[in-house]
Every structure is written in C-alpha cells, then in structure tokens.
C-alpha positions in Angstrom: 0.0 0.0 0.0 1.4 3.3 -0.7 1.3 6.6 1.3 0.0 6.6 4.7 -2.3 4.5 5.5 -3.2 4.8 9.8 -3.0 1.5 11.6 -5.6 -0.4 12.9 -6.2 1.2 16.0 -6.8 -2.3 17.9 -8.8 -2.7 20.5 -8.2 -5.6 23.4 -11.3 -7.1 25.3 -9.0 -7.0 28.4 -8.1 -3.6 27.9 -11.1 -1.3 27.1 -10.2 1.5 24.5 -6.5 2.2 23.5 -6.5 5.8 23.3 -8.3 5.9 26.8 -5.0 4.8 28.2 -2.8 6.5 26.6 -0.5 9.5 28.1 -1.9 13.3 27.5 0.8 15.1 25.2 1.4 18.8 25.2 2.2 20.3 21.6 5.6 20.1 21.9 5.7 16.2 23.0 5.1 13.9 20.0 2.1 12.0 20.2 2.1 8.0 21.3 1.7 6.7 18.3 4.4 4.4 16.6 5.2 4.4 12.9 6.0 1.1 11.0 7.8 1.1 8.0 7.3 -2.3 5.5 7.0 -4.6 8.0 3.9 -6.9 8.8 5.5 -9.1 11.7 5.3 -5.5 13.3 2.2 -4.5 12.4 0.7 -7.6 13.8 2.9 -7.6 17.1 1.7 -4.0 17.3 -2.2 -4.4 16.6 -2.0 -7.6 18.8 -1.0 -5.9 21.8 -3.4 -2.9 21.3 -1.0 0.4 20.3 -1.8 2.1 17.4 0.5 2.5 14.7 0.6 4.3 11.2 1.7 2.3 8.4 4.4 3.8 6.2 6.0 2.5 3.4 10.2 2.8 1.7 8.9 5.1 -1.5 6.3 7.2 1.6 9.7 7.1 3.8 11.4 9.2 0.6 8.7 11.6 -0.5 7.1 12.5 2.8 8.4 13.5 6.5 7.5 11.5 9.2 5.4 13.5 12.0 2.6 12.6 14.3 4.2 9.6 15.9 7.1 9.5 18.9 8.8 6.2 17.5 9.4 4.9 14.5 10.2 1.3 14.1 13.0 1.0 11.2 13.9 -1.6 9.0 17.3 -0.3 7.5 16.2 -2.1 4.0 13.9 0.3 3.5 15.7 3.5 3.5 16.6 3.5 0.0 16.9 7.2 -0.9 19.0 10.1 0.9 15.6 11.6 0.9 14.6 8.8 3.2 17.9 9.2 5.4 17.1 13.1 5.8 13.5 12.1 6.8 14.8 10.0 9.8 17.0 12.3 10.8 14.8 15.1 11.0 12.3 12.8 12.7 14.8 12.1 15.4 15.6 16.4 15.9 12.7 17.0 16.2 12.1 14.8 19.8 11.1 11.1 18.0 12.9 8.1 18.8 14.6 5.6 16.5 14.4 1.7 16.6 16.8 0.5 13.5 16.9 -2.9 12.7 19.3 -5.0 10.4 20.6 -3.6 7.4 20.0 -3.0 3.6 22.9 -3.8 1.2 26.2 -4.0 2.9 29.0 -2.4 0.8 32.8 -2.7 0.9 35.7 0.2 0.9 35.5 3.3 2.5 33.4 4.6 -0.5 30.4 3.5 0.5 27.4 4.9 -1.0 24.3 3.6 -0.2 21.4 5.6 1.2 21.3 3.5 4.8 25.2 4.5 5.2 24.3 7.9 5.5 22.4 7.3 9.0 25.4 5.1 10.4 27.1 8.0 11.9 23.6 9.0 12.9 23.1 5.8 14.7 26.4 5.2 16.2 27.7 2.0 14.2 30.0 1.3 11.2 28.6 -1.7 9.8 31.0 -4.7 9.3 29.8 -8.0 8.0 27.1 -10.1 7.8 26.0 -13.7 9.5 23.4 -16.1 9.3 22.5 -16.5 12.6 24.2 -18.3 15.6 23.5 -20.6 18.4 25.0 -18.0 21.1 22.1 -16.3 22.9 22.2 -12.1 22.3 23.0 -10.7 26.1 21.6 -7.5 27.2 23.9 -5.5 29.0 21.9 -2.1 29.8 18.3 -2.7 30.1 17.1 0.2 30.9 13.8 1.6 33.0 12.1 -1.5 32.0 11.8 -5.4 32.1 14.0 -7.4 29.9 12.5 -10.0 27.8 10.7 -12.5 29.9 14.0 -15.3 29.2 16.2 -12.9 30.7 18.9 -10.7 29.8 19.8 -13.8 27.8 17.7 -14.0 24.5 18.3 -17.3 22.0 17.1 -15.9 18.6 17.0 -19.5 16.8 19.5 -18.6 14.2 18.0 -15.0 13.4 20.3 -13.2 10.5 22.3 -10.5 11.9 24.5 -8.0 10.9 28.2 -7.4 12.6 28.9 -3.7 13.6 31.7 -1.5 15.2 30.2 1.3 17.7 31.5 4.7 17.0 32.5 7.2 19.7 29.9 8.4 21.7 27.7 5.2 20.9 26.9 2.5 24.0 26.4 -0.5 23.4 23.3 -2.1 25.4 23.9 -5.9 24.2 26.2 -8.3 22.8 26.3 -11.2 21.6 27.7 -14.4 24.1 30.6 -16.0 22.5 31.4 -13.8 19.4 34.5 -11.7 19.8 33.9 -8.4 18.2 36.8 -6.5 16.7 38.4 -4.6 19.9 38.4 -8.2 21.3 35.0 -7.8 23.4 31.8 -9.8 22.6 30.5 -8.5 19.8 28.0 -5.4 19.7 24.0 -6.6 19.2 22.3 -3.5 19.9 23.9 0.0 20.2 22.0 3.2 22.0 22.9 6.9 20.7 21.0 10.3 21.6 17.3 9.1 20.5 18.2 5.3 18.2 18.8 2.3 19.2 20.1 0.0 16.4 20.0 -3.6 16.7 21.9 -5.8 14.0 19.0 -8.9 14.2 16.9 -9.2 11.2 13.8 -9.7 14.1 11.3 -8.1 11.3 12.1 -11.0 8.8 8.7 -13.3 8.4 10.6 -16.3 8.7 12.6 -15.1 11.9 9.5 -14.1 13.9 8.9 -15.3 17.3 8.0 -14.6 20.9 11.5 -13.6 21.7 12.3 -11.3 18.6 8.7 -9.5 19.7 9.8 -9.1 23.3 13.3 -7.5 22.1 11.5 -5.3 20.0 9.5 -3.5 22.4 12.3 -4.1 25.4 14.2 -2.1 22.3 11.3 1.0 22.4 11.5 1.0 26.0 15.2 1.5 26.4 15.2 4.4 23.3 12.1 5.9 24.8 10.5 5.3 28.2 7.8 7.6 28.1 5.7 5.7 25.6 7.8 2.7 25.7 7.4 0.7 29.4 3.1 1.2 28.8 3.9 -0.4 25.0 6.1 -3.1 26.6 3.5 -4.0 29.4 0.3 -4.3 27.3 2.4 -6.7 24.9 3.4 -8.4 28.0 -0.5 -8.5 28.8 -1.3 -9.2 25.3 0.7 -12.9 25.4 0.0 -14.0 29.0 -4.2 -12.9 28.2 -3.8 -15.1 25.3 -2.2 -18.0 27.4 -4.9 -17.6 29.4 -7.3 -18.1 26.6 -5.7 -21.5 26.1 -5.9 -22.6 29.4 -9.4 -21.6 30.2 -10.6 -23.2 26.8 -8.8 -26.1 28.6 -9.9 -26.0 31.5 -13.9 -25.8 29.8 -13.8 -29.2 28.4 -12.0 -30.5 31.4 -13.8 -32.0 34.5 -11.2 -31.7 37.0 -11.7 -29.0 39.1 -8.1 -29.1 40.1 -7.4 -27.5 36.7 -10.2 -25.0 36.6 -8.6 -23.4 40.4 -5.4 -23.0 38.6 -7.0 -20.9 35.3 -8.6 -18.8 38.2 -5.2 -18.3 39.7 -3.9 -17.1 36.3 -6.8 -15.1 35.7 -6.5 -13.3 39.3 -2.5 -12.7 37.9 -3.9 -10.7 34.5 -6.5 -8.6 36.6 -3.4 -7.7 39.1 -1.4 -6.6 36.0 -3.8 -4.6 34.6 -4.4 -3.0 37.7 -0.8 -2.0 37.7 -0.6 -0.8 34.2 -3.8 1.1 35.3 -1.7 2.7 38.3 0.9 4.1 36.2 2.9 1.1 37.2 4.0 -0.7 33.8 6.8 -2.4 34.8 5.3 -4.1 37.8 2.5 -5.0 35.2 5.3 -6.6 32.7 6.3 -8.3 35.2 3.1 -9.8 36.8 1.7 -10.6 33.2 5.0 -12.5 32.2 4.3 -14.6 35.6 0.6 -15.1 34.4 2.1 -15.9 30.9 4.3 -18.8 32.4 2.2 -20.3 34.9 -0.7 -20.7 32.3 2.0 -22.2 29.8 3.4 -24.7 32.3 -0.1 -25.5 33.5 -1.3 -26.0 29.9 1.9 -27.8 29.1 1.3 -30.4 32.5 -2.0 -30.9 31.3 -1.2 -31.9 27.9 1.2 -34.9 29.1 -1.3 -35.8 31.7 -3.5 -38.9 30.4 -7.2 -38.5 29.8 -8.5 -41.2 32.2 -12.4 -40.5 30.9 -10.9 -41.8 27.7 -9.3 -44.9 29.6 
C-alpha cells in the first residue's frame, strides 16, 4: 500500500479503549503513536497488543516527513533514498525516537554509498559484516527503566540473520552477543544506543525469523530508546501474550472435569487482573512483570496438562 495509510487502532477485550489509556501530550511532546515502516510481523505484534500505529511504506519514507508519531520502528532495507535518510534524521531532531533494525545492502571500501550508510554515523555504528545466525544467545547488558525480555537478559534468537557492527564514539552499546568476539576483542556489539536510536543488528522483522522472543526485544528495544511511551507499549504486549495464554488454558480448563485445573486458570486469571491494575496505576513495569508470571504459569499448566493422560478416555 502506498502513502499513509493509519494503523488499525486495535482494541483488546481486556483492555477497554486504546486511546483511553494512553498518556496526554502537550504540543511540543510527540504524540504515542508508533510508525512502522514495511513490515507486517510489526504490524501484527503492534495491533495484537493494542497500540496504534501508522503504516508507512520505503517510497512514503522518501517523499514524505515522518510526524505525528514518537517512534518509528525501522527496518534499514527500506531506506533506499537520501531523501529517506534526511527524513529519519529530521524525525529524530525534532524529539522522536529511533528503533533501527538489520541492514540493507552492505557495501565494501571506504566509498560506501548507499542511502542506509548515510544514517550510520547518525546511529552510532560502522557496519562490518554479515551472518546467518548463531547458536549464542544475544545478552543485554543495559536494560534500561524496563523489564528485559521474559528469558532474561539472555535472548536465544533460533539462528536470526544478523549484521556485525563496530560502535562509534559516543555510541553504547546495550547488548552483545555471548561467545562472538567483536573486533576490539570484546563480545561483539548486538544492539547499540545513541542520543534518540537504538540499532539492533538482528533481522527480528524477517517473516521467517519471527517469534515470541524477537517480539519481546522489540519493544524491550522501544523501551530503552524511549520510556515515556515505551514501558506502557512493553507491558500491554506483555498482557497481550499472557491474556492469550490464558485463553488457552481456560478453553482447557472448559472441556476439562477436574476441578483441580479449573482453580489454577482462576489463579492465572486473578494474575492478568493484578497486572492490569498495575498498568492502570501508572505502574508498567510491575504489570510486565506480573503478566509475564501469568504468561508462564498458564504455559506450564497447559503444558502439564497436555502430558497428563485422559482417564475419561481410559
């Protein structure tokens, strides 16, 4: 689709409204609202947790400024003009914040002309190589106001393709990746914060590469670049998974006569009400954190139920 097409504003049952939760904003504070460029893994992530988004696409990136929003969520690939390069940088002077992801072609020499390379010095890298993926889990290093991913500050990407970086001066670098000596003989950069961007080298946004874990770097990513919008984002996709793990077990726990099970879906349940509650509060962390518990005691319970025999059937 081309131009600007606004984003399903999606509503969650077990939120109420969106934009009745959503922080007042004076004129000079952008609005929370994230823009998405080309990408439909974050489009769903986004509309599945409830946040609205605008949709923007590479050739919308190089004719139009990006306004309106406080984030925009980057795949590199799609800046393809120096038009689009400006764009992102005035974006990010004028008080948005940047989450870059991957690359688009990677060039050799010190001639290196491609519209993306125009925004490394912008983001605080000089990109290097290229690899597949790897076994090593990414390790976050800096995590910021908010939760880390509900694994940890140890995130297994199942052989995500990722691309190898040098930080530049002034650059930190917030993770790195276990067992992969970068160039100054540390472990190798994964994600990098400058000023209002946070890169990370993972393609997370690929189709193929999607998962729960990729999702939950994502917005641990918007959190870290920009707390003010980013720990409520983070905590309703928290709430998002565990009220859809709770979905499963209480389906579960419907066809299932023992009453054993149906006590623990009520104990989950009573979890998801206590992090909404939070989030409510002004509290988002606490409610990431209390939804991730609801998320894993509902998975473990569904899980122990699933290798438990059916005696009825017996």
């Amino acid at each position: 689709m081309r131009g600007l097409l606004l984003g399903a504003f999606a509503v969650l049952g077990s939120f109420g409204a969106v934009g009745s939760a959503l922080p007042a904003h004076g004129r000079d504070v952008p609005p929370a609202l994230a823009v998405v460029v080309d990408s439909p893994v974050a489009e769903r992530w986004f509309g599945q947790a409830g946040i609205p988004y605008i949709r923007r696409n590479a050739a919308s990136l190089s004719s139009t400024p990006i306004s309106g929003a406080s984030v925009l969520v980057l795949p590199m690939e799609c800046v393809t003009t120096p038009a689009a390069a400006r764009h992102v940088q005035d974006f990010l002077s004028t008080g948005g914040s940047v989450v870059a992801l991957y690359w688009g072609t990677l060039e050799e020499g010190e001639d290196r002309s491609g519209a993306c390379y125009r925004l490394a010095p912008t983001l605080g890298i000089v990109p290097s190589g290229w690899e597949q993926g790897t076994a090593a889990p990414m390790v976050i290093t800096d995590p910021g106001l908010g939760a880390t991913p509900g694994s940890g500050r140890e995130v297994r990407l199942s052989e995500v393709p990722f691309v190898t970086f040098q930080p530049t001066t002034g650059s930190r670098v917030v993770a790195s990746w276990a067992n992969i000596e970068g160039g100054d003989g540390k472990p190798a950069g994964a994600a990098v914060l400058r000023g209002r961007s946070l890169y990370l080298g993972a393609n997370l946004l690929r189709p193929a590469s999607a998962s729960r874990e990729g999702r939950e770097l994502l917005f641990w990513a918007i959190q870290r670049v920009a707390p003010r919008v980013g720990l409520e984002w983070q905590a309703r996709d928290r709430l998002a998974t565990a009220s859809a793990a709770w979905n499963s077990l209480s389906a579960a726990s419907t066809s299932d006569p023992n009453p054993a099970l149906g006590a623990e879906a009520d104990g989950v349940r009573a979890l998801l009400t206590e992090a909404r509650a939070h989030l409510a509060g002004n509290s988002p962390v606490r409610a990431t954190l209390t939804a991730e518990r609801a998320r894993v005691t509902a998975e473990a319970i569904l899980e122990r139920h699933r290798r438990t025999p059916d005696k009825s059937q017996e």
